[in-house]
Steps between C-alpha positions, in 0.01 A plus 500: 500500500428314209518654155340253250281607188096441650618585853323733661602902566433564889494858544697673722313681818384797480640758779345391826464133413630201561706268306331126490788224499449111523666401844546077498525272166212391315257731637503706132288174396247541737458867426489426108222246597293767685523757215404211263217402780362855580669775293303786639562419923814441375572830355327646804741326742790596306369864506417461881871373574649754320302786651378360854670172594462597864188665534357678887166359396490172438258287321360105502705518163761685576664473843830403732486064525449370855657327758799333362452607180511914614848500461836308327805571490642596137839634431620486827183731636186412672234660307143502513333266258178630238229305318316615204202292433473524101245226458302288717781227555780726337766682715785694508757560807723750529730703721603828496859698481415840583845627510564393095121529463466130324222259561621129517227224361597199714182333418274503170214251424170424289445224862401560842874499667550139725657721756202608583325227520 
């Protein structure tokens, strides 16, 4: 975790919540680019991830990707893979740890993701 005077304070999770990591290199720049993009969704998906990353009821902006997309296979796990639509082209992709209660980004953008395309 970086240190530096102007970084910014995360705050730790409240009792019940989850912790939000960055799981592959270079997708902090892609997160800094939607907060710069659309600070509000933003905040809200940040708040959503650390509250409800997996939610029963789903939503067109908030639901489990498809087909080979629905899962991947991070740290040696398959897990079941998210999407948060913050804007109309912006997205963020996550999975889940339940059992050390983190939320992995694995994807952030202010673009439509190619792998969807």
């Amino acid at each position: 975790m970086s240190n530096k005077r102007g970084d910014f304070v995360v705050p730790p999770p409240k009792p019940g919540e989850y912790k939000i990591r960055f799981g592959v290199k270079g997708v902090g720049t892609g997160w800094q680019e939607l907060c710069a993009e659309a600070p509000s969704n933003t905040a809200d998906a940040w708040f959503t991830m650390r509250t409800e990353p997996a939610p029963t009821l789903q939503t067109a902006r908030h639901h489990r990707l498809k087909y080979d997309l629905a899962t991947v296979v991070f740290e040696g796990k398959s897990r079941d893979q998210w999407q948060i639509e913050v804007t109309s082209g912006g997205r963020v992709w996550y999975v889940v740890d339940e059992e050390r209660k983190i939320v992995w980004i694995l994807h952030a953008a202010s673009r439509h993701p190619k792998k969807t395309e």
